[in-house]
SERO-4910 file (N, C-alpha, C, O; in steps of 0.05 Angstrom, whole numbers):
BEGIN
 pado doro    nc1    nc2    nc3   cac1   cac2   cac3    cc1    cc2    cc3    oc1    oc2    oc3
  Unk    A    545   -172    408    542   -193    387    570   -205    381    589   -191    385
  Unk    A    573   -230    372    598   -243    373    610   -239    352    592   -228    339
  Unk    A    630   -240    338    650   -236    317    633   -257    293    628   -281    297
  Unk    A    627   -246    274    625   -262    253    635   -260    226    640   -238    217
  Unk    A    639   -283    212    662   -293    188    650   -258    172    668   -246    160
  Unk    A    635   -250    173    629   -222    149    625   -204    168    603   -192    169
  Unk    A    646   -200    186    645   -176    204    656   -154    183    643   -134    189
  Unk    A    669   -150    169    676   -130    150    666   -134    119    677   -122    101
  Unk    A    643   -152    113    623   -153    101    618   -129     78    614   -134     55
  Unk    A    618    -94     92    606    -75     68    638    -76     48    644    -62     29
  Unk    A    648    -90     57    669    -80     40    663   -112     18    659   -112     -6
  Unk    A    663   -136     35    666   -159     10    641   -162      3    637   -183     -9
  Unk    A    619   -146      8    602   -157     -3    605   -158    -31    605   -181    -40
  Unk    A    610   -135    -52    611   -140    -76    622   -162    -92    611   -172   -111
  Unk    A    651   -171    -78    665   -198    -81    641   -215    -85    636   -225   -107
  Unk    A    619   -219    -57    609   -247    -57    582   -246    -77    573   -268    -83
  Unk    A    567   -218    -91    560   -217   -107    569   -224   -134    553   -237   -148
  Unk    A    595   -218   -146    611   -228   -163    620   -254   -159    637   -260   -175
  Unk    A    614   -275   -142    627   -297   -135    610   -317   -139    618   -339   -147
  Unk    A    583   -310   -132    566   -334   -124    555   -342   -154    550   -365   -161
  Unk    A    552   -322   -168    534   -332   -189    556   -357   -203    546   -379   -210
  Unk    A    588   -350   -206    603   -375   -212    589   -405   -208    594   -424   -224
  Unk    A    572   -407   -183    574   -426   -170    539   -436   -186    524   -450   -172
  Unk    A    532   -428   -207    509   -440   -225    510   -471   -229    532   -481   -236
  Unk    A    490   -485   -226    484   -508   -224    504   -523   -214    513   -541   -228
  Unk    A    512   -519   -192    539   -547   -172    564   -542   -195    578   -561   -199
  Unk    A    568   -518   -209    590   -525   -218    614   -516   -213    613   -492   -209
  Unk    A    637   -527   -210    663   -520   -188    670   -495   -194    672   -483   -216
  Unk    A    674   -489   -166    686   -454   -158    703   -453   -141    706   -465   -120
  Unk    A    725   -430   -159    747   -421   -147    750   -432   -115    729   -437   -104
  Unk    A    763   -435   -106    768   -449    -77    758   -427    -57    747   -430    -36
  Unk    A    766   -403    -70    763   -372    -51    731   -373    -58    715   -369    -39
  Unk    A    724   -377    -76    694   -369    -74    681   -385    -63    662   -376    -51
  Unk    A    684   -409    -63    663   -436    -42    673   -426    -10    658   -431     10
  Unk    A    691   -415     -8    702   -402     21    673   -380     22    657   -381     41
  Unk    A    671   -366      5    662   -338     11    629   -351     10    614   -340     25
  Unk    A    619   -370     -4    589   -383     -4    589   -394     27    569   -391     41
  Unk    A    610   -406     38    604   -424     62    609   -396     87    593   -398    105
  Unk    A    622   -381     89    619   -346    105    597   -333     96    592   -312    107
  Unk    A    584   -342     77    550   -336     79    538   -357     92    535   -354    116
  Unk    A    533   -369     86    517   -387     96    517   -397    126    500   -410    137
  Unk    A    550   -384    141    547   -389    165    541   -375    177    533   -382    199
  Unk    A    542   -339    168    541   -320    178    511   -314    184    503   -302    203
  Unk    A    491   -329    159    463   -325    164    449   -351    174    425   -355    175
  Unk    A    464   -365    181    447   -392    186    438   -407    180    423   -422    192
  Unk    A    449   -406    151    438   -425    126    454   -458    123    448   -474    105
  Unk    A    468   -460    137    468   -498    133    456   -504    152    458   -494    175
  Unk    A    435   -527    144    425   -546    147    430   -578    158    427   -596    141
  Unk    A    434   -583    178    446   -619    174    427   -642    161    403   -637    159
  Unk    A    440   -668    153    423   -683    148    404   -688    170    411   -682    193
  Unk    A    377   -699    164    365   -709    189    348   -743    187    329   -749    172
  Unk    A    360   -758    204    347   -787    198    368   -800    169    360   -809    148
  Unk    A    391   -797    179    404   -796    136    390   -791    111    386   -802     89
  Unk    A    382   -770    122    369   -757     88    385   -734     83    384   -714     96
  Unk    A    402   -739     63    420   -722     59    399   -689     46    377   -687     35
  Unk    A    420   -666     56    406   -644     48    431   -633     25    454   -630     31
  Unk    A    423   -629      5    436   -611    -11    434   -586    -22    417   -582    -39
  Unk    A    447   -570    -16    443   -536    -17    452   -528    -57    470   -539    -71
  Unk    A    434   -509    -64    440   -506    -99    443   -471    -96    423   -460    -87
  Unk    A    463   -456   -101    462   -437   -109    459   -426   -135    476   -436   -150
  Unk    A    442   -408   -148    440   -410   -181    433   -376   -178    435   -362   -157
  Unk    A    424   -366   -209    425   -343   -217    390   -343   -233    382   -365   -240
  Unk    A    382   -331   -236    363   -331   -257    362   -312   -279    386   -309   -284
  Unk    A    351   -300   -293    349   -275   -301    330   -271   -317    326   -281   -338
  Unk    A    313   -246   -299    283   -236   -304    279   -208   -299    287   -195   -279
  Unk    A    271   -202   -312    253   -175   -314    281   -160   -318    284   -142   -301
  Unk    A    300   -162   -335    320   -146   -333    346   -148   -307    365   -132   -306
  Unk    A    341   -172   -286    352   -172   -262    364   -200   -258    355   -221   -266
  Unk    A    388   -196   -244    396   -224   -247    387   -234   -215    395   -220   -197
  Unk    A    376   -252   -211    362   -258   -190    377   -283   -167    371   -306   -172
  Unk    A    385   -280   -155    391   -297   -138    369   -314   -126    348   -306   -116
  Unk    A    379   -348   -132    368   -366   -121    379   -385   -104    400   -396   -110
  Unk    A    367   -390    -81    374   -413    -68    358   -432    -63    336   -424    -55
  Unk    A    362   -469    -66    346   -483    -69    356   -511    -40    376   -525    -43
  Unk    A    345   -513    -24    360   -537     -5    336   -564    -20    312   -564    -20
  Unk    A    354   -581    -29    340   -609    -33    341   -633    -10    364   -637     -3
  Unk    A    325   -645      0    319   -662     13    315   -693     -8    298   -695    -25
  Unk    A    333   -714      0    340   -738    -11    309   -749    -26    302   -753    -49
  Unk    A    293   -750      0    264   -759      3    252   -731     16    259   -719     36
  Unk    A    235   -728     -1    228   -698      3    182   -707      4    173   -729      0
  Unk    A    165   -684     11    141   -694      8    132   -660     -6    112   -646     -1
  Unk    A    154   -656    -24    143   -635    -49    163   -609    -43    181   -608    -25
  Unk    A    156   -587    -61    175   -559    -48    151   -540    -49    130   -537    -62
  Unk    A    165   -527    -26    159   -492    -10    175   -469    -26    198   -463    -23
  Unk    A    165   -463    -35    175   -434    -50    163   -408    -17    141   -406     -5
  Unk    A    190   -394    -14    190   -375      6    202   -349    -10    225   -347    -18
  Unk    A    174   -326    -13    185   -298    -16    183   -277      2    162   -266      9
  Unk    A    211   -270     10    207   -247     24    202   -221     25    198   -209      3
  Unk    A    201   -203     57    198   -170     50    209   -158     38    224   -167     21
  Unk    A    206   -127     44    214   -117     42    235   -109     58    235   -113     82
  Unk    A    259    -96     43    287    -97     59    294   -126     59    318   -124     61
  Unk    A    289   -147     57    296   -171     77    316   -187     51    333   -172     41
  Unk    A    315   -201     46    337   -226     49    326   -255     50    308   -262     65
  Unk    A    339   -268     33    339   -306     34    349   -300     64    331   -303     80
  Unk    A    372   -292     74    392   -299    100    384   -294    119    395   -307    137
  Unk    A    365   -276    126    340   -280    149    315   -299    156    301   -298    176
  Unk    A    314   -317    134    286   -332    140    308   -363    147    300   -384    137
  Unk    A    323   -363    158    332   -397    166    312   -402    185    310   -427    184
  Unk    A    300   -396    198    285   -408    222    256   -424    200    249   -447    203
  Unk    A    246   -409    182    233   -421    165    241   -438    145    228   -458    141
  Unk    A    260   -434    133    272   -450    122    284   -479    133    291   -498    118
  Unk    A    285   -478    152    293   -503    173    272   -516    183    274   -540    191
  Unk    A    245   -501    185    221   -517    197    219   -532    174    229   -554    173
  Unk    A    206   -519    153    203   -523    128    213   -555    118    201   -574    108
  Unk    A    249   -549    125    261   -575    116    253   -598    136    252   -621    128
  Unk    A    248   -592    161    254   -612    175    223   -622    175    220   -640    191
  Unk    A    198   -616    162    170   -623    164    174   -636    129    153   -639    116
  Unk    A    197   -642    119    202   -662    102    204   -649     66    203   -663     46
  Unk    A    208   -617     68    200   -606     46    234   -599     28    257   -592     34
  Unk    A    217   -604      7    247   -584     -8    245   -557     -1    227   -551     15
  Unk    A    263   -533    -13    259   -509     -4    271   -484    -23    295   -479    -27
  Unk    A    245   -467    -34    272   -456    -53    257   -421    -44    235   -411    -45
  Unk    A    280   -413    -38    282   -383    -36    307   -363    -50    330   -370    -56
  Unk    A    292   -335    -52    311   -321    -66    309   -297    -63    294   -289    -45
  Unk    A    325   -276    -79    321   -246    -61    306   -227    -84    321   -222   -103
  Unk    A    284   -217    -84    282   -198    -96    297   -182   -109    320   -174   -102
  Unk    A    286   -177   -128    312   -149   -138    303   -127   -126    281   -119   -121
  Unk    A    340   -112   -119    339    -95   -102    339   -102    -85    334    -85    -69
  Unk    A    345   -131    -71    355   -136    -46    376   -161    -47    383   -175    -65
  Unk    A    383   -160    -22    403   -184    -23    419   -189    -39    426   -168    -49
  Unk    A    429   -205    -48    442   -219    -70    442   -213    -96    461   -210   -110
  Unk    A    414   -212   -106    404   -196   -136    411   -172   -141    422   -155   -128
  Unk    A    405   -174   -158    420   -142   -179    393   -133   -179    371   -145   -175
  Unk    A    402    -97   -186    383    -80   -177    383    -54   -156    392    -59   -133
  Unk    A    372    -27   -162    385    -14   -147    356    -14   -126    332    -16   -128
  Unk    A    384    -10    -94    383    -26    -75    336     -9    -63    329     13    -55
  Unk    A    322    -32    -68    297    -28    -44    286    -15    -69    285      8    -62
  Unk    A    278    -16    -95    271      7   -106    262    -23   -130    274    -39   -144
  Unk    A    234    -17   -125    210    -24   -149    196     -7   -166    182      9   -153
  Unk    A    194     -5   -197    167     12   -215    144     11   -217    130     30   -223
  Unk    A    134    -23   -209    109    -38   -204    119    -62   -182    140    -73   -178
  Unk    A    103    -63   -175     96    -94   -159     93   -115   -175     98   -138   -167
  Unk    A     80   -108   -204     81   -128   -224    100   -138   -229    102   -162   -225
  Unk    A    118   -126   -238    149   -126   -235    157   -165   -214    167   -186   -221
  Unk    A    146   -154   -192    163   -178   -169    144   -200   -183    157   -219   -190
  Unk    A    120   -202   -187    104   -221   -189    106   -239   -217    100   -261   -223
  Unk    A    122   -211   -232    133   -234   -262    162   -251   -256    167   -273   -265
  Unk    A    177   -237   -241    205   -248   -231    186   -275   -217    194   -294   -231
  Unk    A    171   -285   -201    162   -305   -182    154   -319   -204    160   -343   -205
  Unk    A    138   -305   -228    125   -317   -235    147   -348   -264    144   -371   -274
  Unk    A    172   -317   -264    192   -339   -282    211   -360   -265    224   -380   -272
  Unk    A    205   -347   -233    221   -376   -218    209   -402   -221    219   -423   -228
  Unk    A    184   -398   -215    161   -426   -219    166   -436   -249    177   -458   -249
  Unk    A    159   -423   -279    163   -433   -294    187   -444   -290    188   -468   -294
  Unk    A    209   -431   -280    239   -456   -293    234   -478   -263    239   -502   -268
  Unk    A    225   -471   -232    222   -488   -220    210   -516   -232    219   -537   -222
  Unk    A    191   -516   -252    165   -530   -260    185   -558   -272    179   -582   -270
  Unk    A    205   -548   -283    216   -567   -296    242   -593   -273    252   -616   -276
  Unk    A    242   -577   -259    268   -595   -238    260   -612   -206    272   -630   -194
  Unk    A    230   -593   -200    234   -599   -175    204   -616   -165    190   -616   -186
  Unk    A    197   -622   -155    177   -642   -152    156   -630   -146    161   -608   -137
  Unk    A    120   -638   -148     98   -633   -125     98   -647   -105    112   -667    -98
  Unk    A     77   -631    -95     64   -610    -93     79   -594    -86    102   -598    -77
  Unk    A     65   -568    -92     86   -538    -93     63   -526    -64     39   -530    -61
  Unk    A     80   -512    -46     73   -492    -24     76   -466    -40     82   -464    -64
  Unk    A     70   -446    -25     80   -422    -23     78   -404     13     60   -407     30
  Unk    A     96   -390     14     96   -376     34    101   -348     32    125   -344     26
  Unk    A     87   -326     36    104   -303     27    100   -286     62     84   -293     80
  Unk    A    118   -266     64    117   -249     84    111   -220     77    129   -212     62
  Unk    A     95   -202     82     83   -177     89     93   -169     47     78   -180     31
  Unk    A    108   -157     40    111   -152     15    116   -176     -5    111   -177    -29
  Unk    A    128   -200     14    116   -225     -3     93   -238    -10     89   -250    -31
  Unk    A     78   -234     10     42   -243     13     32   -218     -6      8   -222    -10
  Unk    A     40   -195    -20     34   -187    -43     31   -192    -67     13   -190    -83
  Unk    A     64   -203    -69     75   -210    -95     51   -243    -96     41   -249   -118
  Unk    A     45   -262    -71     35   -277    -83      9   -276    -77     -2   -297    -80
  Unk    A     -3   -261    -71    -31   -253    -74    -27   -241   -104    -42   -255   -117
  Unk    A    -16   -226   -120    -22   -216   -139    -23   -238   -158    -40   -241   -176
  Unk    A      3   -259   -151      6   -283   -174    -25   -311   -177    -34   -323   -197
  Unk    A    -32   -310   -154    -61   -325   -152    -79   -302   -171    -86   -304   -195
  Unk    A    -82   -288   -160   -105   -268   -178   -105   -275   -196   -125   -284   -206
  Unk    A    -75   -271   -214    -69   -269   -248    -68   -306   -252    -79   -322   -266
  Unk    A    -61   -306   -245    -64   -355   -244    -83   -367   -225    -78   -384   -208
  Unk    A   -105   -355   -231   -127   -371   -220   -124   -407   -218   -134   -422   -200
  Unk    A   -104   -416   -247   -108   -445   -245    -80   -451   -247    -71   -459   -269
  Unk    A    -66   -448   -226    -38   -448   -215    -29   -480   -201    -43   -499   -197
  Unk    A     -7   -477   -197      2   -507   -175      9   -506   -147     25   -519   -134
  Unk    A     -4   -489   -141     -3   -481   -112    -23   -501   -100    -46   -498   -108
  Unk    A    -20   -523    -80    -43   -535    -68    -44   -518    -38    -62   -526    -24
  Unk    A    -28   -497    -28    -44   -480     -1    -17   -453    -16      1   -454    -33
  Unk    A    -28   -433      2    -12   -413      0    -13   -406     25    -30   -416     38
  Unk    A      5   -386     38      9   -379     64     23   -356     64     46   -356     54
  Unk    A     12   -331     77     17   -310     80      8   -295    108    -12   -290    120
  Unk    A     42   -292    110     48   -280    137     43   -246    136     55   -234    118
  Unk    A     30   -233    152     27   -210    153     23   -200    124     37   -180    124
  Unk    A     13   -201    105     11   -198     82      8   -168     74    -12   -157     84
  Unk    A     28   -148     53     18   -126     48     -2   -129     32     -6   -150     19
  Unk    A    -22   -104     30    -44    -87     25    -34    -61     16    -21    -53     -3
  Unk    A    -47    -47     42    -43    -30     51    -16    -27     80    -16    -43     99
  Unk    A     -2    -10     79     17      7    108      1     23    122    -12     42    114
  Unk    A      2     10    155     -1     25    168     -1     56    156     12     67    138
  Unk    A    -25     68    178    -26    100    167    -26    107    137    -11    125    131
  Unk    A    -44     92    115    -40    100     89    -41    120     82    -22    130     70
  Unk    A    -65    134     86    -70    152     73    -53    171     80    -43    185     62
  Unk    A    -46    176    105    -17    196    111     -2    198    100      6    221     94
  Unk    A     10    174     89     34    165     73     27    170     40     40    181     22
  Unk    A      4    160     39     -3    175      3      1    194      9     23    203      2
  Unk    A    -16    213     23    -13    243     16     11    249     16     20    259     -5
  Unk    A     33    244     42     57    255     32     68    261      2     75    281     -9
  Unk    A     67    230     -7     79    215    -27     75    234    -46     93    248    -56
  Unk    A     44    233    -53     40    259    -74     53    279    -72     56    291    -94
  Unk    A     65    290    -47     66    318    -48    103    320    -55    114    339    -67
  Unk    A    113    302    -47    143    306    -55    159    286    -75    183    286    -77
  Unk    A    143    267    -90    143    251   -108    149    267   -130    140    290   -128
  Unk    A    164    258   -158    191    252   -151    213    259   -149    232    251   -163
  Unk    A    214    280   -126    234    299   -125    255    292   -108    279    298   -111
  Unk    A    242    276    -84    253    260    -61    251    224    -61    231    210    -57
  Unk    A    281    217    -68    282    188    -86    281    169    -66    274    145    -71
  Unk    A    290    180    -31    292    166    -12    277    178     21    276    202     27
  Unk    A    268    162     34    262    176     58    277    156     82    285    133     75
  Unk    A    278    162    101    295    142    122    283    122    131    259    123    135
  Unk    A    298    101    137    289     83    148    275     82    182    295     75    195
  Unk    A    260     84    194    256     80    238    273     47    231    260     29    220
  Unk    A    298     43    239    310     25    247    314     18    282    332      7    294
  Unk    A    296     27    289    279     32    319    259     14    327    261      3    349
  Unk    A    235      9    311    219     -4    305    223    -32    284    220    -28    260
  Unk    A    227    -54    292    233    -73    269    217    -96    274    226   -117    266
  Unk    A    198    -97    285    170   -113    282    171   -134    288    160   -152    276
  Unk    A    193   -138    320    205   -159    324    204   -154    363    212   -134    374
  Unk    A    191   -177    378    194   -175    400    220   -191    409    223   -197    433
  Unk    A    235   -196    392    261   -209    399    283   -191    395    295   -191    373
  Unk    A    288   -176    413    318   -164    411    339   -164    405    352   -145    396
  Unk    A    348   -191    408    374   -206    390    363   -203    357    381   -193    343
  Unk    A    347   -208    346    343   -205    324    337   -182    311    340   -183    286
  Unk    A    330   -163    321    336   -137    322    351   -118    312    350   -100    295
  Unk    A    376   -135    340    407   -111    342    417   -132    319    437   -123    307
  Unk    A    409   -160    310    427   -168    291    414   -152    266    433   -144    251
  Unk    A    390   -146    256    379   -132    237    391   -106    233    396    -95    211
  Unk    A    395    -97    256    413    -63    249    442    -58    240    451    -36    233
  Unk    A    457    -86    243    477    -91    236    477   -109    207    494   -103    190
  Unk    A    461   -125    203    458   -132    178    474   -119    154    465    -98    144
  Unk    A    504   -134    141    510   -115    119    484   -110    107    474    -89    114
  Unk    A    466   -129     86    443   -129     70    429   -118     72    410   -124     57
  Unk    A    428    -99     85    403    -90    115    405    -56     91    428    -54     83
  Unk    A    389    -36     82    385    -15     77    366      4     91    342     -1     95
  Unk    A    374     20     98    375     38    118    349     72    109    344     93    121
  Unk    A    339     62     82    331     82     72    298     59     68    293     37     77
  Unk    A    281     80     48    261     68     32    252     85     14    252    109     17
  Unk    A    245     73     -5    246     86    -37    222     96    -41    202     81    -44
  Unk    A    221    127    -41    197    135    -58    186    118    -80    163    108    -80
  Unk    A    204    114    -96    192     99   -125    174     80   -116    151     81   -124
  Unk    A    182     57    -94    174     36    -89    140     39    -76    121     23    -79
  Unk    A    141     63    -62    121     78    -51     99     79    -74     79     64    -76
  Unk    A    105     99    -90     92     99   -117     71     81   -121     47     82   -121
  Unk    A     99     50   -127     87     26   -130     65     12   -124     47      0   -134
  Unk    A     78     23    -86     56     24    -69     25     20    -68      8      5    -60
  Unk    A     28     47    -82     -2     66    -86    -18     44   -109    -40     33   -107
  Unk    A      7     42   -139    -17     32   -159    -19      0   -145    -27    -15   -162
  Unk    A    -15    -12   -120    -17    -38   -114    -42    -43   -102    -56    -63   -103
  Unk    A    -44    -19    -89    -71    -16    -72    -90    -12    -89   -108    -27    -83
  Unk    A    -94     -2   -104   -114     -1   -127   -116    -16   -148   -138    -17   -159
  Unk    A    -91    -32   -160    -96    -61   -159   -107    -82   -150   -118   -100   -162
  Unk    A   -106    -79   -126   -119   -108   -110   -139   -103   -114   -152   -121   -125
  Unk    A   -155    -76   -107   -190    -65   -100   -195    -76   -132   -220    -79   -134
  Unk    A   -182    -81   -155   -197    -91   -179   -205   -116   -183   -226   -123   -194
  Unk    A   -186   -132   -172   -188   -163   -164   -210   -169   -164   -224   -154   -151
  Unk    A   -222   -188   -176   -251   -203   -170   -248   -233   -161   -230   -246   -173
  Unk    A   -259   -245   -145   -261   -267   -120   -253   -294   -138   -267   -305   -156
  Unk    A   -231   -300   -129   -223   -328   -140   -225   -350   -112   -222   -348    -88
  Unk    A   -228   -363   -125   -232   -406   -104   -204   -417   -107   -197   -434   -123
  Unk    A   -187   -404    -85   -162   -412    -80   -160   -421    -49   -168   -407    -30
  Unk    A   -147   -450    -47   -140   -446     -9   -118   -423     -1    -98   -419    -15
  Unk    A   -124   -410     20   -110   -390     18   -102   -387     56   -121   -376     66
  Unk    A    -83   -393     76    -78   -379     98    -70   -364    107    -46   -365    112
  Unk    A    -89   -334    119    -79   -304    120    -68   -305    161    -83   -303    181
  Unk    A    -32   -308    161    -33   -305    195    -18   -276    202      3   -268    193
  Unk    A    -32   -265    218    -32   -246    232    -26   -233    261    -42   -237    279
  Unk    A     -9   -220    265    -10   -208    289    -24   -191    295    -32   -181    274
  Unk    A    -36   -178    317    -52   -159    320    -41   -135    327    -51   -113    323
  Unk    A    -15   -139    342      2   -116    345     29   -115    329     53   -115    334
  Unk    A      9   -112    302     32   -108    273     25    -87    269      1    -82    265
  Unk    A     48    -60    267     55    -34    270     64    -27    247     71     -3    248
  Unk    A     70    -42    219     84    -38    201     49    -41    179     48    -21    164
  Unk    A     28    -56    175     16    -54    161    -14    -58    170    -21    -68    191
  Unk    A    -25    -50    157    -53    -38    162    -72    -64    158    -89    -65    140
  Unk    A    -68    -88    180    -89   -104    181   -116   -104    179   -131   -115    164
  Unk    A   -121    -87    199   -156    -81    199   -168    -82    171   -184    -99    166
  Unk    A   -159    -60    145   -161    -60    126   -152    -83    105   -165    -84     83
  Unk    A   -134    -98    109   -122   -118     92   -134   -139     97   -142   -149     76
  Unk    A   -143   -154    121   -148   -171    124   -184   -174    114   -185   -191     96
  Unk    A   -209   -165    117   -229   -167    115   -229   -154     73   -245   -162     55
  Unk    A   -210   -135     70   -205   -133     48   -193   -168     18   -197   -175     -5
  Unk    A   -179   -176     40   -187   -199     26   -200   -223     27   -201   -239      9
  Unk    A   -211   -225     55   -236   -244     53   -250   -242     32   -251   -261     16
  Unk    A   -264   -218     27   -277   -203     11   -276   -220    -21   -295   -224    -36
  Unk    A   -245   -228    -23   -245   -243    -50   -233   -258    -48   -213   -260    -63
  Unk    A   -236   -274    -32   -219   -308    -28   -234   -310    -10   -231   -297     11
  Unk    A   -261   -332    -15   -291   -339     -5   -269   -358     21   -272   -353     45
  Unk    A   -251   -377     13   -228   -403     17   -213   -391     39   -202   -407     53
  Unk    A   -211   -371     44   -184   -350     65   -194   -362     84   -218   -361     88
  Unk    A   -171   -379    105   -166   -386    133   -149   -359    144   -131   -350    130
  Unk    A   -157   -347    167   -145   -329    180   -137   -341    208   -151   -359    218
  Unk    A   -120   -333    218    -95   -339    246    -95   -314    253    -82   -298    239
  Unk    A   -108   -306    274    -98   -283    288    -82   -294    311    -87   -315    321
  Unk    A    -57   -276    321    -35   -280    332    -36   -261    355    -25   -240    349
  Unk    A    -47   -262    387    -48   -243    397    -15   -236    411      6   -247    418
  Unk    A    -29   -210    410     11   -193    420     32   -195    396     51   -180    400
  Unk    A     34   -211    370     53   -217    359     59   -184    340     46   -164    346
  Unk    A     77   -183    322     89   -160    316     83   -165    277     71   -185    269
  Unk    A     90   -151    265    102   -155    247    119   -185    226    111   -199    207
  Unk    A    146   -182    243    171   -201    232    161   -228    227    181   -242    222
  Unk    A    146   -237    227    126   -261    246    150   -289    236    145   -312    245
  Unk    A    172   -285    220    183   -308    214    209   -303    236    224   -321    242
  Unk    A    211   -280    244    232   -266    267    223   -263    296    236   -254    315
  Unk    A    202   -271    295    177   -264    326    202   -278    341    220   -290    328
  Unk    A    202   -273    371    211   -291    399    203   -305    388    194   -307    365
  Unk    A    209   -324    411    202   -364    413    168   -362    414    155   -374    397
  Unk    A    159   -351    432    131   -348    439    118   -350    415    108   -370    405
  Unk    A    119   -325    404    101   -317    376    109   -337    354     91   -351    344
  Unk    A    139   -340    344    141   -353    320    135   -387    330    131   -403    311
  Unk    A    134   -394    348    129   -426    353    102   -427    351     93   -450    356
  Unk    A     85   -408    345     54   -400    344     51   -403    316     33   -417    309
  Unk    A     68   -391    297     64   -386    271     78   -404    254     74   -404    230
  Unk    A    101   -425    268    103   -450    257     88   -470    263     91   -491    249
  Unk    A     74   -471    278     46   -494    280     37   -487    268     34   -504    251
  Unk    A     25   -463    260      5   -462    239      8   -475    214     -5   -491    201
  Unk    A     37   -459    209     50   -474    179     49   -507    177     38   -520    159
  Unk    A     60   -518    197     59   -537    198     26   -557    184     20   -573    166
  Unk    A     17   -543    205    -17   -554    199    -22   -543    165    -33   -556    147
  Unk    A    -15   -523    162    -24   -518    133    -10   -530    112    -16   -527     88
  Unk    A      8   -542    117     21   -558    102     13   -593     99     17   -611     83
  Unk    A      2   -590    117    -17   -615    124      9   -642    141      9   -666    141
  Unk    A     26   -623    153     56   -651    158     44   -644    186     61   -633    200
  Unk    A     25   -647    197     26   -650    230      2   -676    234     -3   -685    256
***
């Protein structure tokens, strides 16, 4: 892998945590810190060029919810045809989804993503949730302050622990501003649940962490991969607590009763990280409206798939966005 500007990264990361929030609403930062925003942004892939002279403008901001100060990032488009709100996995990062974030912009959309707490950028100790409710009120205070700045129609896109947080937020806002939602590999249920409950019970909460298989990363692209195992952002463990969470999430959803939302569920079939069979007919079940995409051969990562798989799962987006 080639040298990049945050090759010694575990050490500045804290710097660029302390640095960025300076940079709240476009307002001028230290010279060293717009250095240390633009060695992010190159390091993950995050500028954007104009396209056709429509200027793109990048917003770094802060929020603060549920106790957490939340990192946001927003790319505006001059002439835009509405914004995409993108929440990610677990473990993951705003700084891994540029390939979405770039379709996104270039099919004419604004774009606003941000990191969970406990990951990325946000405060929070590191991969570690009490509820799932928890993520879905943080989403749910991005939208309120979104509501006021940024234009319709509103998208949503979530990935495998994001397609949670916004499956749970439809449930609870039946009469929301979402005109489609889109959920990539969406958690439910994990692979092998009940295995994993039983454990859980049995050493919960005595054991606060279990290891990460950084072996397995739900990705048939290898470069993206070996760049994931190197990832400073990248945590190497997974949180009992979060597990916990887990459990009361799954028995959450089974309470859910059937709401009339458009809703697109896409899927790989050789996704090894969560328990489709069960998730998927589990929420037909209550979204009468659910379009499903099965994805054959695809993995997991589905916003990290090869060329093959993810050029599969950006047509779709595309079409569900209605820009094709």
């Amino acid at each position: 892998m080639s040298e990049h500007p945050f090759s010694s990264l575990p050490t500045q990361w804290p710097a660029l945590k302390d640095a960025l929030p300076k940079l709240i609403n476009g307002n001028s930062a230290p010279a060293g810190d717009q250095k240390l925003l633009n060695q992010y942004l190159d390091f993950y892939n995050l500028h954007f060029e104009d396209t056709a002279n429509n200027r793109i403008d990048h917003l770094y901001t802060t929020i603060q919810s549920q106790g957490f100060d939340v990192a946001v990032q927003v790319w505006l488009r001059q002439e835009n045809k509405g914004t995409v709100f993108i929440v990610h996995g677990y473990w993951d990062h705003t700084g891994l989804y540029h390939h979405l974030i770039r379709h996104c912009l270039k099919l004419g959309f604004n774009v606003v993503a941000y990191d969970e707490p406990g990951h990325g950028l946000s405060t929070g100790e590191r991969v570690v949730i009490d509820s799932f409710t928890r993520y879905t009120r943080v989403f749910e205070d991005l939208i309120n302050e979104c509501k006021i700045h940024l234009p319709k129609p509103y998208f949503s896109i979530g990935q495998s622990t994001g397609g949670a947080v916004l499956f749970d937020y439809l449930f609870t806002h039946p009469e929301n501003d979402f005109t489609n939602t889109i959920l990539l590999a969406p958690l439910i249920r994990i692979k092998n649940w009940h295995l994993a409950a039983n454990a859980h019970k049995l050493v919960y909460p005595w054991l606060k962490y279990f290891p990460r298989d950084m072996r397995q990363l739900g990705s048939h692209d290898d470069n993206f991969c070996e760049f994931l195992r190197n990832d400073p952002m990248q945590f190497n463990k997974a949180s009992m607590q979060w597990l916990y969470a887990l459990r009361q999430w799954v028995i959450r959803f089974s309470q859910f009763s059937a709401i009339d939302c458009p809703l697109a569920f896409v899927q790989g079939d050789k996704d090894e990280t969560v328990d489709w069979h069960y998730n998927l007919p589990t929420a037909e079940a209550r979204l009468p409206n659910l379009k499903k995409h099965l994805i054959a051969d695809a993995r997991h990562n589905l916003v990290n798939e090869s060329d093959y798989y993810r050029n599969q799962v950006m047509t779709i987006i595309s079409n569900e966005l209605g820009a094709v």
